[in-house]
Structures are given as structure tokens and as C-alpha cells.
C-alpha positions as CSV (number, residue, x, y, z in Angstrom):
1,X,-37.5,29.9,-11.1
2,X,-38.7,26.8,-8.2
3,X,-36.0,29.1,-6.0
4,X,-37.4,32.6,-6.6
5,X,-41.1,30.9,-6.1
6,X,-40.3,30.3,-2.6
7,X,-39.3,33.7,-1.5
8,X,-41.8,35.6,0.6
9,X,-43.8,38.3,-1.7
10,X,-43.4,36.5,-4.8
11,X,-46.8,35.7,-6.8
12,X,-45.7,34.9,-10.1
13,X,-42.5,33.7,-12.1
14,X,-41.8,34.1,-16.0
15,X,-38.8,34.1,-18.2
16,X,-38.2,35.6,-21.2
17,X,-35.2,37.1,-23.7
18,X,-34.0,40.8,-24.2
19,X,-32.7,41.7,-27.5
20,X,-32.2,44.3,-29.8
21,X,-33.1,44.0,-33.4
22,X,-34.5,45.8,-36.7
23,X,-37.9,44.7,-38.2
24,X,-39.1,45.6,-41.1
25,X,-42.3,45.1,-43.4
26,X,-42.3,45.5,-47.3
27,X,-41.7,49.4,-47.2
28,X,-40.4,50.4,-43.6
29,X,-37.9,49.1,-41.1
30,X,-37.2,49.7,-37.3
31,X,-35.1,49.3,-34.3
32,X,-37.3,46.9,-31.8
33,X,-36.6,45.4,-28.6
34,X,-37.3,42.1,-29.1
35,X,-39.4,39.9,-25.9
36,X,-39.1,36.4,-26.1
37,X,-41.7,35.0,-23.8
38,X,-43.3,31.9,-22.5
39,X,-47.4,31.9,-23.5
40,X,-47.9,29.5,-20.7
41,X,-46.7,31.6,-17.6
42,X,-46.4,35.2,-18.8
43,X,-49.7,36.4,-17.6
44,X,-48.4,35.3,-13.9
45,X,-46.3,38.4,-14.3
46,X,-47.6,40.7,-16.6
47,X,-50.7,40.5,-18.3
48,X,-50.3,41.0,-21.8
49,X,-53.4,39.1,-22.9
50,X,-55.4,42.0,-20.9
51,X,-53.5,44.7,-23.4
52,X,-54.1,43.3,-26.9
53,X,-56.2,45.6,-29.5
54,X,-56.2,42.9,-32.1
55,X,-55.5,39.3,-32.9
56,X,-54.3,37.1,-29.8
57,X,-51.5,35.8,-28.1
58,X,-50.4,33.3,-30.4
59,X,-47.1,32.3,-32.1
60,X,-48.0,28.9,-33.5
61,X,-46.8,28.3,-37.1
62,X,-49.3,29.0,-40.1
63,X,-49.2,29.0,-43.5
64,X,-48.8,32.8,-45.0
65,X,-48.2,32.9,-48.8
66,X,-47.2,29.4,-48.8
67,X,-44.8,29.6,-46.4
68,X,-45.0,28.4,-42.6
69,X,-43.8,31.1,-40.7
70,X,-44.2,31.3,-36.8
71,X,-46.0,34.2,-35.1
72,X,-45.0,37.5,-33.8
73,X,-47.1,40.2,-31.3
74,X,-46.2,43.7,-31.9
75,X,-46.3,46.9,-29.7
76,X,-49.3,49.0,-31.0
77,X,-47.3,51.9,-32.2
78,X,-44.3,50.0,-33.8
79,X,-46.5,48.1,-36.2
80,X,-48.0,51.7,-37.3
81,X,-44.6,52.7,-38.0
82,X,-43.5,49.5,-40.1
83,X,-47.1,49.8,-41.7
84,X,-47.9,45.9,-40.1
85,X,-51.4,46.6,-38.9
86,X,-53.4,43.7,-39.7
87,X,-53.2,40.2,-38.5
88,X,-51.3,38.1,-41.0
89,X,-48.5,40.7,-42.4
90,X,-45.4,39.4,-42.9
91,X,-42.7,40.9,-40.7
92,X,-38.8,39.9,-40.7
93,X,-36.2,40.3,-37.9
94,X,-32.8,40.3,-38.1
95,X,-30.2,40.4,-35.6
96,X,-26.7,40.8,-36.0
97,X,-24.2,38.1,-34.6
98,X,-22.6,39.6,-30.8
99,X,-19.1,37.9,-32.1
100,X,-19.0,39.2,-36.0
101,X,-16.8,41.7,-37.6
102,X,-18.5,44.2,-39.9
103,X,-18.5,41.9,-42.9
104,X,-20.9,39.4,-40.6
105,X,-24.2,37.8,-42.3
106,X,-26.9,38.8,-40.2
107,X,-29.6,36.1,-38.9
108,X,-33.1,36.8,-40.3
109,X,-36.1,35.3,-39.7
110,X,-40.0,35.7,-41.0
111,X,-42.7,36.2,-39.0
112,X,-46.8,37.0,-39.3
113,X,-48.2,39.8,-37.3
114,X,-50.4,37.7,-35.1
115,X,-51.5,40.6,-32.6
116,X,-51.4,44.0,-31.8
117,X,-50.5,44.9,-28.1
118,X,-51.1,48.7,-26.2
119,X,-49.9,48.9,-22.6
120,X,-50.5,52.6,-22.4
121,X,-46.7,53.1,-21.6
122,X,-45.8,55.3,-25.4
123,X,-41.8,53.7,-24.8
124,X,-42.9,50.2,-25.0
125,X,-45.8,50.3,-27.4
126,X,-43.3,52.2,-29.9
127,X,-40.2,49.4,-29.9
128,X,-41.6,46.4,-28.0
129,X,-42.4,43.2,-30.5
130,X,-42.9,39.9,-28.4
131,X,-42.4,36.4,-30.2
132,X,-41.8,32.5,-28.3
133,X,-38.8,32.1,-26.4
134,X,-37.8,29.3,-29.1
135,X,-37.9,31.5,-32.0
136,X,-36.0,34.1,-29.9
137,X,-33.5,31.4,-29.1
138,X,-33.1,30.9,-32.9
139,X,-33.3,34.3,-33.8
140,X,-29.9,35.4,-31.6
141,X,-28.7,31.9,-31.8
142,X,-28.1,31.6,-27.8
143,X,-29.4,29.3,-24.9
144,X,-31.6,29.4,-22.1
145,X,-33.2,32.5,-21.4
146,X,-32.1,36.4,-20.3
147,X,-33.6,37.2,-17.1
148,X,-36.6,35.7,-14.7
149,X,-39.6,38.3,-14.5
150,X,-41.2,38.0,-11.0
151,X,-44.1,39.5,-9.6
152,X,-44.8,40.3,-6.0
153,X,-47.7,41.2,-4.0
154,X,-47.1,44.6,-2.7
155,X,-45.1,46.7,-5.6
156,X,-43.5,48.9,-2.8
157,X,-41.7,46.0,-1.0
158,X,-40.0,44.9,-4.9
159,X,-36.8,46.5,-3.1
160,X,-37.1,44.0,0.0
161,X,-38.0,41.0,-2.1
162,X,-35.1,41.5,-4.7
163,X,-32.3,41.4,-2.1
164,X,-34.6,38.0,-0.7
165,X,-33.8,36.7,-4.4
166,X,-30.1,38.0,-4.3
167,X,-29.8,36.1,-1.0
168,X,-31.2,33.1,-2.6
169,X,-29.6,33.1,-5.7
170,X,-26.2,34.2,-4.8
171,X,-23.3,35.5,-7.2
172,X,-23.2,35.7,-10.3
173,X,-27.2,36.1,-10.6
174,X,-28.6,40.1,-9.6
175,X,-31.7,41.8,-9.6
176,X,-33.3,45.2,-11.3
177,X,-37.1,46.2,-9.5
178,X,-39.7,48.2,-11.7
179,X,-38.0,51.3,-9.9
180,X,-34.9,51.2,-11.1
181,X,-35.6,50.2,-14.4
182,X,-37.6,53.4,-14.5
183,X,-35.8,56.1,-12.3
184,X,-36.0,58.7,-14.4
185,X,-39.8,58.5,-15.0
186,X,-40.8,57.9,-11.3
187,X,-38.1,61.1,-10.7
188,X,-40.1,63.1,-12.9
189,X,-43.3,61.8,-11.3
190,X,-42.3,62.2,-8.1
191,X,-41.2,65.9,-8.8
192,X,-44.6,66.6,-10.5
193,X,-46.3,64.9,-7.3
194,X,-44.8,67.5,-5.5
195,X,-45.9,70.3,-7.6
196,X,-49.1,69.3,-7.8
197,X,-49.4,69.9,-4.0
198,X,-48.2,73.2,-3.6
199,X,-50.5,74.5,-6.2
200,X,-53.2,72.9,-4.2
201,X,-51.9,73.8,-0.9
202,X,-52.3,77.6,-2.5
203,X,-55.9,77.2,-3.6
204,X,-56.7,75.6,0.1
205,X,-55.1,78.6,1.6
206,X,-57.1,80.7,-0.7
207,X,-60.6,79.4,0.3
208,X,-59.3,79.4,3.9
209,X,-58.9,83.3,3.5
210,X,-62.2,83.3,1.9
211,X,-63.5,81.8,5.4
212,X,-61.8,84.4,7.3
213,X,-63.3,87.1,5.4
214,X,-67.1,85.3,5.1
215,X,-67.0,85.4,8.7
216,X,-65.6,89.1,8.9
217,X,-68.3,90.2,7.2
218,X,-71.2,88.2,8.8
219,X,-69.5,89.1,12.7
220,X,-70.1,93.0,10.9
221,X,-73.4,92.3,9.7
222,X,-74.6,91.0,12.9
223,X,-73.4,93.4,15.4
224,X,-76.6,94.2,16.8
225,X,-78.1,90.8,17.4
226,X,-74.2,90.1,18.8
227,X,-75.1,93.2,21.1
228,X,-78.8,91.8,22.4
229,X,-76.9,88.5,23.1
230,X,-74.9,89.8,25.5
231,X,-77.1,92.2,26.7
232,X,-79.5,88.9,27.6
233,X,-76.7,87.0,29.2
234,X,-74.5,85.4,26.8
235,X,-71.1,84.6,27.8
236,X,-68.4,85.5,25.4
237,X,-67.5,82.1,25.4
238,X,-70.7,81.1,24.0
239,X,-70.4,83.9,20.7
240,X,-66.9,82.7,20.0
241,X,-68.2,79.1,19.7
242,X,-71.5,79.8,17.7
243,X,-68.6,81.8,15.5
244,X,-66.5,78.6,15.6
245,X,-69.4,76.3,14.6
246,X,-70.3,78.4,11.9
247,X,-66.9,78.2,10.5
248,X,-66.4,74.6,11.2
249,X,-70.1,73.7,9.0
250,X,-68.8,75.6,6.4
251,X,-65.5,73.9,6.3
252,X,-67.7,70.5,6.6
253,X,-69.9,71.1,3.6
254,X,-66.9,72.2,1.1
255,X,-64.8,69.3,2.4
256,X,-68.0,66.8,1.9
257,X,-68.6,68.2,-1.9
258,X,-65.1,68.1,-2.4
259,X,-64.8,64.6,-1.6
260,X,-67.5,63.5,-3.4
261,X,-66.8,65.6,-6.3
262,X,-63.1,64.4,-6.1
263,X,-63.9,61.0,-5.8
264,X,-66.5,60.5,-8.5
265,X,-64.1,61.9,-11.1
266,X,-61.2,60.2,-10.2
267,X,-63.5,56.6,-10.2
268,X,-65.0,57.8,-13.6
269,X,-61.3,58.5,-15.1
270,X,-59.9,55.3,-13.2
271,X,-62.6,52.8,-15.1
272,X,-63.2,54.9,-18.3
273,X,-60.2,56.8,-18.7
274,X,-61.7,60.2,-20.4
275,X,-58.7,61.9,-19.5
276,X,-56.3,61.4,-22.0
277,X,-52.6,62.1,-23.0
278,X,-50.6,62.1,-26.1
279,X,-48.2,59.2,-25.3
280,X,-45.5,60.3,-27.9
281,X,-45.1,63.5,-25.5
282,X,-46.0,62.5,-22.0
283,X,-45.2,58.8,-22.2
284,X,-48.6,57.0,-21.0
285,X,-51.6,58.0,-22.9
286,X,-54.0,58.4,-19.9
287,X,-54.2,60.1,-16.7
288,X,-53.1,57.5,-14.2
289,X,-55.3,57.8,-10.6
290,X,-55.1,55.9,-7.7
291,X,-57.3,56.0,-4.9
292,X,-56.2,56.0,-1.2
293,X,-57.9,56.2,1.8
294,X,-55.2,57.1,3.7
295,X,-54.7,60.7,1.6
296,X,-58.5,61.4,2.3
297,X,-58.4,60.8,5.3
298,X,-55.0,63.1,5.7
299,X,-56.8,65.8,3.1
300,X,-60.1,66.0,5.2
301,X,-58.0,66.4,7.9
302,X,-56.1,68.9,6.8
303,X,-59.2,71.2,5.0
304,X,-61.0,70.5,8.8
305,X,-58.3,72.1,10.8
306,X,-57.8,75.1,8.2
307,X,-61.7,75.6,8.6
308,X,-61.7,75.6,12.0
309,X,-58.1,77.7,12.6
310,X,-60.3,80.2,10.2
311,X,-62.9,81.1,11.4
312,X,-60.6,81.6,15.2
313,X,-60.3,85.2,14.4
314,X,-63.9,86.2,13.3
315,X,-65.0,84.4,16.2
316,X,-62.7,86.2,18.8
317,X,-63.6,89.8,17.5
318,X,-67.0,88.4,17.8
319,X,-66.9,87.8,21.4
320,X,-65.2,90.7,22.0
321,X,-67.9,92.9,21.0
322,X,-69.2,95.3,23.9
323,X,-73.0,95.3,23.9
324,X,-73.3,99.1,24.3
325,X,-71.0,99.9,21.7
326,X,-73.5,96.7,19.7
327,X,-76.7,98.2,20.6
328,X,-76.3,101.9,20.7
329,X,-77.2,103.4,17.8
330,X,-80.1,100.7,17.2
């Protein structure tokens, strides 16, 4: 951990134990993953004390039904399942030896529901129970710890920083980032990203025709005063960019709502979440939002040049207008 501390990017060092177990309460049982964690440095990495929906993190031994048993935290969804819901149910664990037969005792021990965790991710909160890193040790009957959690400062450069850490460490230690833990999901993501775009690279287009034919129709509906332009001196140069204008303020306005209107909901869903999703079929159980100012930047960008490359057509007939032909029936 003092190694992985010094590497550039790192903010925050953990450790902690991966292992699979059953729980059960006095009707139901389970498959968990069980997280043996250290209180003291956990939240340098991830911060579960932000996540909890009841109770605390706290696995110091109390007295339940005259017995002292330690505590236990478990995932929001897993203690529905095992129906442990309320702070002081008694839970046991039990693991089976890694070198038994089939005839092998398993190792069981008691705990006390002490808290109730949600991260919002459905896969964790359904399978995730957290205890100390000593009753894990007990538990599975092993030493020291599974793995070092780190934290970095810029989640996009964990790829950089891990092969830091590999250079550090050396053989036999490796390293897994937040990406390849979850490939699939970010694949999926990624693919819905990209769907999500054309579908609003087709409506864009759409109110980029609607533009085109706006500005059809008002060039039509203002031959005549087109026609006395002209006729008084005006350049077609001059029509073509009063055309152009016109398109380009319309293009200004809609992109100006847009942003705001874009903006607002996506602070409003970011802080209050009203968007939500059922976890047990889309894996998070709200809308996830981040803001960028890079992709307003690149989207005002974008709906400015299709305003403007627009209304280029309306604006060219419109200077091409002969006055006689503009005026002659008037």
C-alpha cells in the first residue's frame, strides 16, 4: 500500500477480501460475495458511508440474544431477499474450506445486520454483504488480505496508472481497472451511446429541413418586397445575407432554448434523480448524466453550422429573384 501511494494519480489506498459465500436468515439463504474491508480507509476509495439507507458502518461486537456477535453491512437488495431488513437481525455465513473433499465441515459464523447499503449498481446491491477484514480472515480461515483498492484522480487515466503500479510492484502482483472489471457493461453503454446519437442526429436533420422549408416559404411570401429591393438598389449579395441572417437567428434561438432546456433537466436529474430505472432489468436504478462542456460546445457547434448551411439555399433563390418578374403583377 506505502508503494502504490507514491504512484502519480493515486488519491486513495484500501484493502479488502473477495469471497464467495451463502448467508442466510431464519427462513431464506443466498449466494453473497462477501467484502471484507477496513472502516478506517475504505472511504479513501469508495465511499460506502455516502450509500447507506439504514444503520451505519459499524462491525463492532454487541450483544444480540445473549450472544456477542460482530457486525455485518448488507447490499440493499440481498437483505430483502434473506428477509434481514432491520438493524440487529441475525445473519450467518458460511464458507466452505478451498482444500476439503465433499464430506468437508463448512466454517460458519454469526453476524447482526448492522446497516443497509444501496450503490445504485442492481449487481452489487443484490450479492454484495461487507463485514471487517478480521472477521473475513476468520471466516475463510486465510491471511493478509485479497487485493489493494486504489483510487485515482482522473478515472480515464486508471489504464495508465495500473501499468505505473505493475511497474512498481513487479511479478507476481497484477492489476484489474474499473474497465475491465466491467467490459461488458461499458460495451453495452458504449453501443447505446452510439445509438443515442444517431437518433438525435435524425431529429437535428429534421428541424434542419424544417429551416430549409421556413425559409422557402417566407423567400415565396416575400417576392414582392424582394422585387422593390432590388428595384431600389439592393445588391444580390445583400438579399442572400439578410436570408442568411434570418436563418442563422433562428438556428440561435432553438440552439439557446435547447441548451437551456437540456441543461436544466439534466442538472435537475443529476441532483434529484427523477428519472428512474428498474435496477433488476437495467442494472442501475437511475438515469446516470454527466455534464460536459466540451459536448456543448461541439453540439452548439454542430446545430450553428446546420442552421446556417440551411437556410444557403432559401437565401440563393432569394437573390436570384429578377425584380421585374418580383414586381410585375403587383
Amino acid at each position: 500500500m506505502q508503494t502504490v501511494k507514491k504512484v502519480p494519480g493515486v488519491t486513495g489506498v484500501t484493502m479488502a477480501i473477495y469471497k464467495e459465500a451463502m448467508i442466510s436468515s431464519n427462513s431464506r439463504q443466498e449466494a453473497t460475495a462477501v467484502k471484507g474491508i477496513d472502516p478506517a480507509t475504505v472511504d479513501n476509495v469508495v465511499p460506502i458511508r455516502d450509500k447507506f439507507v439504514l444503520g451505519e458502518l459499524d462491525f463492532a461486537p454487541k450483544v444480540i440474544k445473549r450472544k456477542k456477535l460482530p457486525g455485518i453491512v448488507l447490499g440493499r437488495y440481498l437483505a430483502d431477499n434473506i428477509m434481514a431488513v432491520n438493524i440487529g437481525d441475525v445473519v450467518s455465513v458460511w464458507a466452505m474450506p478451498e482444500e476439503g473433499g465433499v464430506f468437508s465441515q463448512p466454517r460458519i459464523k454469526q453476524f447482526y445486520v448492522a446497516g443497509l447499503v444501496e450503490y445504485g449498481y442492481f449487481e452489487y446491491d443484490k450479492i454484495f454483504s461487507y463485514m471487517s477484514i478480521k472477521d473475513a480472515q476468520e471466516l475463510f480461515d486465510i491471511k493478509g488480505v485479497s487485493r489493494v483498492e486504489v483510487k485515482v484522480d482522473d478515472y480515464e487515466n486508471a489504464g495508465a496508472v495500473a501499468k505505473d503500479i505493475r511497474d512498481a510492484l513487479h511479478y507476481p502482483f497484477t492489476t484489474l481497472t474499473w474497465f475491465e472489471m466491467h467490459k461488458s457493461l461499458f460495451n453495452w453503454m458504449e453501443i447505446e451511446k452510439w445509438g443515442a446519437f444517431v437518433i438525435l442526429s435524425l431529429i437535428i436533420m429534421v428541424a434542419a429541413f424544417n429551416i430549409v422549408s421556413s425559409l422557402v416559404m417566407v423567400v415565396m411570401d416575400k417576392t414582392r418586397e424582394i422585387g422593390i429591393l432590388k428595384s431600389m438598389g439592393a445588391s444580390s449579395k445583400t438579399i442572400m445575407k439578410i436570408f442568411l441572417y434570418e436563418g442563422l437567428l433562428v438556428g440561435v434561438l432553438g440552439t439557446l432554448a435547447g441548451l437551456i432546456l437540456g441543461y436544466g433537466i439534466a442538472f435537475i436529474q443529476i441532483k434529484f434523480h427523477i428519472i428512474s430505472l428498474p435496477g433488476d432489468v437495467y442494472l442501475i436504478s437511475t438515469l446516470p448524466l454527466k455534464l460536459r462542456w466540451l459536448d456543448f460546445f461541439v453540439i452548439t457547434s454542430i446545430s450553428m453550422a446546420l442552421s446556417l448551411l440551411a437556410s444557403v439555399y432559401p437565401a440563393y433563390r432569394a437573390s436570384k429573384l429578377l425584380p421585374v418578374e418580383a414586381i410585375r403583377y403587383e
